[in-house]
Biotite code that builds the C-alpha atoms (Angstrom):
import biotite.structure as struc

atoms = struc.array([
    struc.Atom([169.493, 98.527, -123.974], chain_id="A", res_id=1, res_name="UNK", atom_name="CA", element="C"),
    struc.Atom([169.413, 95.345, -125.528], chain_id="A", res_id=2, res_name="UNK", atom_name="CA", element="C"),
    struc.Atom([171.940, 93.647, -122.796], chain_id="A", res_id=3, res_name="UNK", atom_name="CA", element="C"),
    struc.Atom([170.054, 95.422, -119.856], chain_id="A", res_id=4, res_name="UNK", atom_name="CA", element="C"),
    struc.Atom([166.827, 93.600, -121.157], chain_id="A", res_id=5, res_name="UNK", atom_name="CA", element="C"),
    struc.Atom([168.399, 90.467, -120.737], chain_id="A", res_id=6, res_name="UNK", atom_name="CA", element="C"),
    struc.Atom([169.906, 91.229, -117.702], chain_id="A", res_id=7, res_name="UNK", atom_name="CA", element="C"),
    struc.Atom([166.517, 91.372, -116.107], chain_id="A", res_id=8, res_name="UNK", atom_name="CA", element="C"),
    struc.Atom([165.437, 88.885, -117.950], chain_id="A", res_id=9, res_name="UNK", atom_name="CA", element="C"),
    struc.Atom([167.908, 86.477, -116.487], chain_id="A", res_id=10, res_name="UNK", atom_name="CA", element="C"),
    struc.Atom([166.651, 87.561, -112.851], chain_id="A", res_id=11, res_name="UNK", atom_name="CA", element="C"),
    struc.Atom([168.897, 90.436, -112.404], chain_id="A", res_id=12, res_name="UNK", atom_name="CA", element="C"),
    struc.Atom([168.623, 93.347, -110.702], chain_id="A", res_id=13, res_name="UNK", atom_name="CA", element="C"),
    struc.Atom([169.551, 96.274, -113.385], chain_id="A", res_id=14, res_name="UNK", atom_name="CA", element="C"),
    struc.Atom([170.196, 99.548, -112.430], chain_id="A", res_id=15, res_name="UNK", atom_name="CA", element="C"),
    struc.Atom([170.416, 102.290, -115.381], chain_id="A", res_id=16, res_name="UNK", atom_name="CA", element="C"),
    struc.Atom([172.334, 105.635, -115.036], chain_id="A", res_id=17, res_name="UNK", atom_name="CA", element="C"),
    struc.Atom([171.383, 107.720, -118.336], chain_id="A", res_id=18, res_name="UNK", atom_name="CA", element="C"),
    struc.Atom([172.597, 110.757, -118.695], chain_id="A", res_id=19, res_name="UNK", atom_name="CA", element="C"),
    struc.Atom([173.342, 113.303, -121.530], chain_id="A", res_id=20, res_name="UNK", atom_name="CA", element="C"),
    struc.Atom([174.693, 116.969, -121.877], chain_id="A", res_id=21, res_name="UNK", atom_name="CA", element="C"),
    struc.Atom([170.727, 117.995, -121.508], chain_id="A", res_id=22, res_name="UNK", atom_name="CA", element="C"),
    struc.Atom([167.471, 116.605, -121.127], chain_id="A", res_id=23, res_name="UNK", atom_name="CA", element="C"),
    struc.Atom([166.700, 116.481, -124.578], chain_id="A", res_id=24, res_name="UNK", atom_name="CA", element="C"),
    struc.Atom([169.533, 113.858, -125.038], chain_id="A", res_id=25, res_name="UNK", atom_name="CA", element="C"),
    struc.Atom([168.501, 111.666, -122.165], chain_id="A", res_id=26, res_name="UNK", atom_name="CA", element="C"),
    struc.Atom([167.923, 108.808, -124.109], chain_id="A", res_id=27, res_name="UNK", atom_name="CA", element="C"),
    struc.Atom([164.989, 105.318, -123.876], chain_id="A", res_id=28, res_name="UNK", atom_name="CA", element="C"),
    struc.Atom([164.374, 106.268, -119.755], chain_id="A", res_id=29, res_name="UNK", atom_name="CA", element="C"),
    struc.Atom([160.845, 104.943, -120.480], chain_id="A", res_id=30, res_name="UNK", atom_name="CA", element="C"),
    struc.Atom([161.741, 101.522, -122.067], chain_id="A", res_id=31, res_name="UNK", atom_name="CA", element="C"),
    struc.Atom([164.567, 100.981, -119.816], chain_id="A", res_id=32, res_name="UNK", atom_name="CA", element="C"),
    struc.Atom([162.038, 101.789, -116.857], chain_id="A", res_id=33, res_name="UNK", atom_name="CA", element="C"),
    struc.Atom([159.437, 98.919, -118.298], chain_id="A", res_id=34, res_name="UNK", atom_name="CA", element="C"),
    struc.Atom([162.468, 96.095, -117.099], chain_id="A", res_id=35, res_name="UNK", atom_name="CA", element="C"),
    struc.Atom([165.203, 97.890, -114.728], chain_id="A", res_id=36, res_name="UNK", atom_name="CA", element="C"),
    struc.Atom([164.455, 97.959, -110.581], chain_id="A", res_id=37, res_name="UNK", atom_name="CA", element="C"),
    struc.Atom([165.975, 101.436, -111.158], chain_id="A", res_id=38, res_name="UNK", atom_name="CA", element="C"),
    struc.Atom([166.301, 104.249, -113.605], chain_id="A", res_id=39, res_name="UNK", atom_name="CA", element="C"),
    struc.Atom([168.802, 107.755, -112.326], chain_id="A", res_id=40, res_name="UNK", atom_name="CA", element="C"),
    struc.Atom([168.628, 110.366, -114.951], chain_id="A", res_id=41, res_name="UNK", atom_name="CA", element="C"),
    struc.Atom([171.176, 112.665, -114.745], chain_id="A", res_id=42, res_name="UNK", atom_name="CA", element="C"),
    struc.Atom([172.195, 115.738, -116.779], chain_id="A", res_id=43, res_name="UNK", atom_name="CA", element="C"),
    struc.Atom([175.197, 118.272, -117.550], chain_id="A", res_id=44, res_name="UNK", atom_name="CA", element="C"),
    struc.Atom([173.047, 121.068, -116.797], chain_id="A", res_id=45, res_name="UNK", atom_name="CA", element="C"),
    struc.Atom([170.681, 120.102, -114.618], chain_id="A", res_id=46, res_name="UNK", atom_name="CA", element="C"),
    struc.Atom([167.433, 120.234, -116.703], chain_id="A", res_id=47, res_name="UNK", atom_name="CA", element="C"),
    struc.Atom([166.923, 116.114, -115.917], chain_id="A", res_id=48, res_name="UNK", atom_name="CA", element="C"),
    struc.Atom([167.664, 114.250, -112.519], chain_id="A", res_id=49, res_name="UNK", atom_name="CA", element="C"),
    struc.Atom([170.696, 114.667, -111.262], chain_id="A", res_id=50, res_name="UNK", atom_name="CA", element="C"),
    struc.Atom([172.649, 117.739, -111.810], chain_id="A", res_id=51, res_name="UNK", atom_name="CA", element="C"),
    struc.Atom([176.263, 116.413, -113.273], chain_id="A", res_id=52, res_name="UNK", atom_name="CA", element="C"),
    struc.Atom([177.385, 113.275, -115.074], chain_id="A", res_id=53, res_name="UNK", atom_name="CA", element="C"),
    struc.Atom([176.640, 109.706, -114.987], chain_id="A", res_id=54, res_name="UNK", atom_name="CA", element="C"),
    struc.Atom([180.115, 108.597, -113.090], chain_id="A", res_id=55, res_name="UNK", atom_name="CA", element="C"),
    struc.Atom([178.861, 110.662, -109.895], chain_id="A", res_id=56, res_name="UNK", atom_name="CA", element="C"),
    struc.Atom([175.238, 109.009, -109.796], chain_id="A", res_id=57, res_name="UNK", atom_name="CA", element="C"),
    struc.Atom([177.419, 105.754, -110.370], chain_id="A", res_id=58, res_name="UNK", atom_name="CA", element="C"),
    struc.Atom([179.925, 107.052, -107.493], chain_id="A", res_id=59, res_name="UNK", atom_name="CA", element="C"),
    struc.Atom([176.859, 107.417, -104.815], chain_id="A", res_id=60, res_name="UNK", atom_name="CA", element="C"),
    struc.Atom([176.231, 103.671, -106.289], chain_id="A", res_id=61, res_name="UNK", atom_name="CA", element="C"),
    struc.Atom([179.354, 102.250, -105.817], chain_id="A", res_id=62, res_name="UNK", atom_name="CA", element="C"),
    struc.Atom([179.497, 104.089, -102.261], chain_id="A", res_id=63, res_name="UNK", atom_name="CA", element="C"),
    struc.Atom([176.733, 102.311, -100.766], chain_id="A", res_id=64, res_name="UNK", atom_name="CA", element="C"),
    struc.Atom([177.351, 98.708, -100.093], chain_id="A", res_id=65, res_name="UNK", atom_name="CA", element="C"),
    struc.Atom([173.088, 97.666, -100.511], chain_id="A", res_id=66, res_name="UNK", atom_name="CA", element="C"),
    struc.Atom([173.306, 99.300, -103.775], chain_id="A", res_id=67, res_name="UNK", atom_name="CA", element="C"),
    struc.Atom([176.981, 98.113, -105.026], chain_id="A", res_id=68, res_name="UNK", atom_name="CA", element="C"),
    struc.Atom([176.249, 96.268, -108.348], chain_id="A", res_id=69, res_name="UNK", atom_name="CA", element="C"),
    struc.Atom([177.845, 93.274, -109.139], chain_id="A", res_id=70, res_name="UNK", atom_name="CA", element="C"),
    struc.Atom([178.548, 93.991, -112.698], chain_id="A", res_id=71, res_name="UNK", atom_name="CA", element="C"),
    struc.Atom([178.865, 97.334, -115.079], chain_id="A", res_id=72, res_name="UNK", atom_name="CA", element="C"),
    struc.Atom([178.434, 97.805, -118.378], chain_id="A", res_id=73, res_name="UNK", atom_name="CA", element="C"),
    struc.Atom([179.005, 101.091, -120.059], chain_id="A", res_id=74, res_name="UNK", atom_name="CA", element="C"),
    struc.Atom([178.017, 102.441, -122.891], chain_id="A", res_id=75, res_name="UNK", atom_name="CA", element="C"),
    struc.Atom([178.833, 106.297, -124.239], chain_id="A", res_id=76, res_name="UNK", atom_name="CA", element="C"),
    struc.Atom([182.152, 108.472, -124.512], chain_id="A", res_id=77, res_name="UNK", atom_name="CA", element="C"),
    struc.Atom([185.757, 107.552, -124.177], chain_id="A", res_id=78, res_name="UNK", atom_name="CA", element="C"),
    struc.Atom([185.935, 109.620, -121.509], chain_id="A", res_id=79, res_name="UNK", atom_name="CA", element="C"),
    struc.Atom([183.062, 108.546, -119.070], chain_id="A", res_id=80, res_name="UNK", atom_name="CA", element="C"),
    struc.Atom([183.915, 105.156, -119.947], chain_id="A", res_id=81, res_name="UNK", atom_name="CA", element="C"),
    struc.Atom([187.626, 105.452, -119.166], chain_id="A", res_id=82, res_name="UNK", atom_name="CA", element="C"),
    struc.Atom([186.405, 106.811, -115.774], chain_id="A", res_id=83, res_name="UNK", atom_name="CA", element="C"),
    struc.Atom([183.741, 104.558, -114.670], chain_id="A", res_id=84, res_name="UNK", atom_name="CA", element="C"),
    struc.Atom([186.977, 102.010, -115.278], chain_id="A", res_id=85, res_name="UNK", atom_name="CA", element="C"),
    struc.Atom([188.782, 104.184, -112.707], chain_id="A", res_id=86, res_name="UNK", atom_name="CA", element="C"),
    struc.Atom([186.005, 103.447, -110.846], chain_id="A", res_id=87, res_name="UNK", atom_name="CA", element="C"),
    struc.Atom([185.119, 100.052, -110.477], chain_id="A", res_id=88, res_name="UNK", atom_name="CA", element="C"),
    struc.Atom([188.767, 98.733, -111.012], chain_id="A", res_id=89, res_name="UNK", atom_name="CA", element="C"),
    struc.Atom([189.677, 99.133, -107.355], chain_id="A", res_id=90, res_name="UNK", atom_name="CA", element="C"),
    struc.Atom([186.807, 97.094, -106.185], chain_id="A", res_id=91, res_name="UNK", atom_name="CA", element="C"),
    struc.Atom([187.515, 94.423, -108.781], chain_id="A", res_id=92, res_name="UNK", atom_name="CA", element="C"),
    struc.Atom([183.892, 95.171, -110.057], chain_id="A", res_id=93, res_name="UNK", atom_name="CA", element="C"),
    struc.Atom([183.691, 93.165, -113.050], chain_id="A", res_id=94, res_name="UNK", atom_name="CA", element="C"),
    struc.Atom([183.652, 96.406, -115.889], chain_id="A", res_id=95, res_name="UNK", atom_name="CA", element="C"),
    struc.Atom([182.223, 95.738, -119.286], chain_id="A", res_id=96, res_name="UNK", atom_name="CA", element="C"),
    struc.Atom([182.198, 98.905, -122.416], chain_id="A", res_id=97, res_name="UNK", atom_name="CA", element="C"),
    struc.Atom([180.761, 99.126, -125.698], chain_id="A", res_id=98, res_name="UNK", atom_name="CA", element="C"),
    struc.Atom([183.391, 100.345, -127.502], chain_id="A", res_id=99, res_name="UNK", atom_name="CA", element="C"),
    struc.Atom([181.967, 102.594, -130.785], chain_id="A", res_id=100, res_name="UNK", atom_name="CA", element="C"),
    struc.Atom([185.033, 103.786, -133.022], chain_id="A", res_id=101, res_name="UNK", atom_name="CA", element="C"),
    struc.Atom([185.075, 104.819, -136.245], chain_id="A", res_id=102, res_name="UNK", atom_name="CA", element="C"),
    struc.Atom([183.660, 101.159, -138.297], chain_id="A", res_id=103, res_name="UNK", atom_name="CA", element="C"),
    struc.Atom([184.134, 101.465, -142.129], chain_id="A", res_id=104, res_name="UNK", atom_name="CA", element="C"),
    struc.Atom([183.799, 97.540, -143.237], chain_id="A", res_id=105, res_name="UNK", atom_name="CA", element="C"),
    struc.Atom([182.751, 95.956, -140.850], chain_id="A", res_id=106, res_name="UNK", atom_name="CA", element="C"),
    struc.Atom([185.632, 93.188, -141.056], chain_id="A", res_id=107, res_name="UNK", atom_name="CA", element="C"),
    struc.Atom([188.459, 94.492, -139.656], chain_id="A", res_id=108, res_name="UNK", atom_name="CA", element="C"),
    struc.Atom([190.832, 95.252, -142.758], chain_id="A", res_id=109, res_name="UNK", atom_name="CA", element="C"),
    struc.Atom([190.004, 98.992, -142.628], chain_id="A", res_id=110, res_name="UNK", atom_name="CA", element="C"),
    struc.Atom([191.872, 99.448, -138.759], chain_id="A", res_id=111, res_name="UNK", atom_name="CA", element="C"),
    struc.Atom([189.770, 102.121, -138.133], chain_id="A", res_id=112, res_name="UNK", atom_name="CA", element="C"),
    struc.Atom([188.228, 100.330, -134.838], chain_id="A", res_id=113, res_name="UNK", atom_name="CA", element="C"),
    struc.Atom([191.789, 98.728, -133.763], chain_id="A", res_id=114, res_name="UNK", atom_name="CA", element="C"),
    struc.Atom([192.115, 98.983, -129.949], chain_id="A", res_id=115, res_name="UNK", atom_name="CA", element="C"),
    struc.Atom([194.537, 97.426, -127.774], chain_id="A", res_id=116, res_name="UNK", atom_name="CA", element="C"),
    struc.Atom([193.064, 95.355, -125.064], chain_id="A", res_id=117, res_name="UNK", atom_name="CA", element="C"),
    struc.Atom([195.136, 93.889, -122.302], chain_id="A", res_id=118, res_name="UNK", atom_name="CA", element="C"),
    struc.Atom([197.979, 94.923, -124.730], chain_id="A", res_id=119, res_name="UNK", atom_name="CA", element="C"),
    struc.Atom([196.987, 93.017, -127.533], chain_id="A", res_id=120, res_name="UNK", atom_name="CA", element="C"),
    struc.Atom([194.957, 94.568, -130.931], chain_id="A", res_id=121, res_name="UNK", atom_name="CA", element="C"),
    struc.Atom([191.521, 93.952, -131.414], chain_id="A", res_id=122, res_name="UNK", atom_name="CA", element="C"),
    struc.Atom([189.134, 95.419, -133.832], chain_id="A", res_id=123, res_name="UNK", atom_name="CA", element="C"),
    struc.Atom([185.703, 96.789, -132.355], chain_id="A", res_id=124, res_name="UNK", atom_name="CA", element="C"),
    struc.Atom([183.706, 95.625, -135.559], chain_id="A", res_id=125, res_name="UNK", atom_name="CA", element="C"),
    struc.Atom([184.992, 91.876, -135.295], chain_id="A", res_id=126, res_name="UNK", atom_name="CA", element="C"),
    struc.Atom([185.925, 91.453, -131.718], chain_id="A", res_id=127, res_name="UNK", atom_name="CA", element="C"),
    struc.Atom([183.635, 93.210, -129.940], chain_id="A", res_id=128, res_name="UNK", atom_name="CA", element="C"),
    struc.Atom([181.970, 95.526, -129.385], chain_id="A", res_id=129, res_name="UNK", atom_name="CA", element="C"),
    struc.Atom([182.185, 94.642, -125.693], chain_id="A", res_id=130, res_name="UNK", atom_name="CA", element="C"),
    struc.Atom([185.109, 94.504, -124.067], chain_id="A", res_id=131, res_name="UNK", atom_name="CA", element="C"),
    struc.Atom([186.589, 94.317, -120.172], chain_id="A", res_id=132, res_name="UNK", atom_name="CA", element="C"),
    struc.Atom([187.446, 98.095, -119.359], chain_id="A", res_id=133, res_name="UNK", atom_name="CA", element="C"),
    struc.Atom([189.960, 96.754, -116.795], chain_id="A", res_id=134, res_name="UNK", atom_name="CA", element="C"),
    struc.Atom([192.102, 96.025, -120.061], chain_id="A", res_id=135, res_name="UNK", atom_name="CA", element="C"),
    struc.Atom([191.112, 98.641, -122.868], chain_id="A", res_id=136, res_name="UNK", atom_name="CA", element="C"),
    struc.Atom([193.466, 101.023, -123.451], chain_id="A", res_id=137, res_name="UNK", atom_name="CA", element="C"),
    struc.Atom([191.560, 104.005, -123.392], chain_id="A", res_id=138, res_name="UNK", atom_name="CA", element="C"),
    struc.Atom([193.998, 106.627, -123.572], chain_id="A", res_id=139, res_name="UNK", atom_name="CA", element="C"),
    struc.Atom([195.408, 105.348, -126.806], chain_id="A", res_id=140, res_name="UNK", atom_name="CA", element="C"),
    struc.Atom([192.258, 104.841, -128.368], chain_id="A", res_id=141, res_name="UNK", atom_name="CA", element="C"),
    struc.Atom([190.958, 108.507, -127.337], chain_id="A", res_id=142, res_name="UNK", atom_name="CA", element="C"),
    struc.Atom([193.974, 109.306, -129.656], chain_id="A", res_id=143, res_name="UNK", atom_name="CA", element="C"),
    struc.Atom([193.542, 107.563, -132.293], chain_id="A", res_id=144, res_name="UNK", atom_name="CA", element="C"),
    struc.Atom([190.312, 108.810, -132.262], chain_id="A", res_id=145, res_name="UNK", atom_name="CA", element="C"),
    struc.Atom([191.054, 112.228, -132.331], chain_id="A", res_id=146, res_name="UNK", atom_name="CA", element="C"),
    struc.Atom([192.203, 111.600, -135.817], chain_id="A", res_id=147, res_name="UNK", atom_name="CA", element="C"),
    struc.Atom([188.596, 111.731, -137.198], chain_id="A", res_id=148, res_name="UNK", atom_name="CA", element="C"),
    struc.Atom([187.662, 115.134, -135.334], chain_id="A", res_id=149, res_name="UNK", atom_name="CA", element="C"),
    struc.Atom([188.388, 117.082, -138.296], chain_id="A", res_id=150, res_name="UNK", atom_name="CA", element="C"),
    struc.Atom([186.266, 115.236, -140.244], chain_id="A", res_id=151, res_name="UNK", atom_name="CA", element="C"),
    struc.Atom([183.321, 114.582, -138.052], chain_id="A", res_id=152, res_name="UNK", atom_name="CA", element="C"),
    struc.Atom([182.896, 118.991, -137.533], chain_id="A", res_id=153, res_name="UNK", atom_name="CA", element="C"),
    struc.Atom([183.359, 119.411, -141.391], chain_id="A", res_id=154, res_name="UNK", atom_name="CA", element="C"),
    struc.Atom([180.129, 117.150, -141.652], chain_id="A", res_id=155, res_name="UNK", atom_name="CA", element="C"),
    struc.Atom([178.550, 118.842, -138.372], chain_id="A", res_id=156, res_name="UNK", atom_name="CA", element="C"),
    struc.Atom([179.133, 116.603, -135.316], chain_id="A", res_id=157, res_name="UNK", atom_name="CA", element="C"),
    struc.Atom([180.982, 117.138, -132.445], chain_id="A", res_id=158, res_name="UNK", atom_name="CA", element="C"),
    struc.Atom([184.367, 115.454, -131.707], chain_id="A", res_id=159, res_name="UNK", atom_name="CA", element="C"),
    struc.Atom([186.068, 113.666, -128.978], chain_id="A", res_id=160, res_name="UNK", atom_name="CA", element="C"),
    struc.Atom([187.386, 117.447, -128.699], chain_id="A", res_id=161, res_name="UNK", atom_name="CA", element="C"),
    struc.Atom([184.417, 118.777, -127.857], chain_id="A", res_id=162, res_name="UNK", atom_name="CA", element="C"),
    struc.Atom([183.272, 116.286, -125.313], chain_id="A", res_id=163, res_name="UNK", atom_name="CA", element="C"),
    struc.Atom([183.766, 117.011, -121.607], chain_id="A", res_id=164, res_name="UNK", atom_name="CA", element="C"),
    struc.Atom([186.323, 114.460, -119.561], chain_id="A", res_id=165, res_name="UNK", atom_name="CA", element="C"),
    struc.Atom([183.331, 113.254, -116.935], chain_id="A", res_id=166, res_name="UNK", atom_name="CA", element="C"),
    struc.Atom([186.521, 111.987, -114.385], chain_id="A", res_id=167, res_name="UNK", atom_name="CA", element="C"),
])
């Protein structure tokens, strides 16, 4: 939200794709529509915009050349963000993600938010968040995830094992 403000701020053109598993987790559509040019909703199942996930509203995007965006950002699961990589990565569409692992102290001691980028470790709390998706390595870092999915259904929330793979 907070880099799409400034986005438009800047003079840019921002197109949001929001989507979420229903419409009751289609998240700030109205203060993302006071800035963007655009706002696509889109939902798993249908009850919102478009029926299916963000990367095919960002696919009909990317397929029209008066709509191809210059830049992406991406924000949400390993998964979508992996694929909207896929994506934009054959275009050379400059690809940013906000990378949201597991952040105990905030310094980087802990490891818990290590991820390789361009094959070297960084640490979401202290690097990042943001990073080029061109470089993360998203398949390692969906597994090192997976180490907290016990923990995170003992206390109630869904894992990465839970969440649909949106390629």
């Amino acid at each position: 939200f907070p880099m799409a403000r400034a986005l438009a701020e800047a003079g840019n053109e921002v197109t949001a794709i929001v989507g979420g598993r229903s419409k009751d987790y289609v998240l700030l559509v109205d203060e993302l529509s006071a800035f963007c040019s655009e706002v696509r909703t889109c939902t798993d199942d249908g009850t919102l915009g478009t029926h299916g996930f963000v990367t095919q509203v960002l696919a009909d995007v990317l397929a029209d050349e008066s709509t191809r965006p210059g830049a992406v950002f991406a924000v949400g699961p390993i998964g979508m963000m992996a694929a909207v990589a896929d994506m934009t990565r054959p275009d050379g569409i400059e690809t940013i993600v906000s990378l949201n692992p597991i952040m105990v102290d905030g310094t980087g001691m802990c490891g818990g938010c290590r991820v390789t980028v361009d094959g070297v470790t960084k640490f979401a709390c202290v690097d990042g968040p943001e990073f080029d998706a061109h470089k993360v390595d998203f398949k390692e870092l969906a597994q090192r995830l997976k180490t907290y999915d016990e923990h995170e259904c003992r206390l109630g929330r869904p894992g990465l094992a839970d969440e649909k793979d949106d390629a």
